[in-house]
C-alpha atoms as one frame of an Amber mdcrd trajectory, in Angstrom:
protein
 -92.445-121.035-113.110 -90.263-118.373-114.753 -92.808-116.417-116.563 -91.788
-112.804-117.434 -93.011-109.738-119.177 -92.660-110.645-123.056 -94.004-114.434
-122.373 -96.865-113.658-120.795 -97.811-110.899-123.574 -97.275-113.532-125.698
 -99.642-115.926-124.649-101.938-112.830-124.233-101.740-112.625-128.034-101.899
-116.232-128.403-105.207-116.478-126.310-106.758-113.230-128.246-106.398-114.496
-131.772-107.811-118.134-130.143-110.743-116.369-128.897-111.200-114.411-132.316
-111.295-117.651-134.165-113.767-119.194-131.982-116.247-116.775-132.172-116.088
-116.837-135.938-115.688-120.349-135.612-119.212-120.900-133.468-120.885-118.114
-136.001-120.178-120.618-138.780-120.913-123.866-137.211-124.702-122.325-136.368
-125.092-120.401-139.144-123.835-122.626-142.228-123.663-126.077-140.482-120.441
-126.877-140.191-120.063-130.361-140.363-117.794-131.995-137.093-117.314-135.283
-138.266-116.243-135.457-142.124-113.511-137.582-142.052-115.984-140.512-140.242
-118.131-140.310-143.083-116.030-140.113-145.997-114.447-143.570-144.751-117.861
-145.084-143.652-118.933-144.657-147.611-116.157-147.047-149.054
């Protein structure tokens, strides 16, 4: 596939700063609700 040195420590990077947001992401979602679906109900109220 052609993968070398730098582009794999790149998607290293990538996949650590996904993994950071997640985490926060799943903290926020049980702790302060999150709501999933706000788009759906902003255009069911018109």
């Amino acid at each position: 596939m052609g993968y070398d040195e730098v582009k794999m420590k790149s998607m290293k990077d990538k996949m650590t700063v996904y993994d950071e947001f997640l985490k926060e992401y799943e903290y926020w979602k049980k702790h302060c609700g999150v709501k999933d679906k706000v788009q759906k109900k902003q255009r069911d109220r018109k």
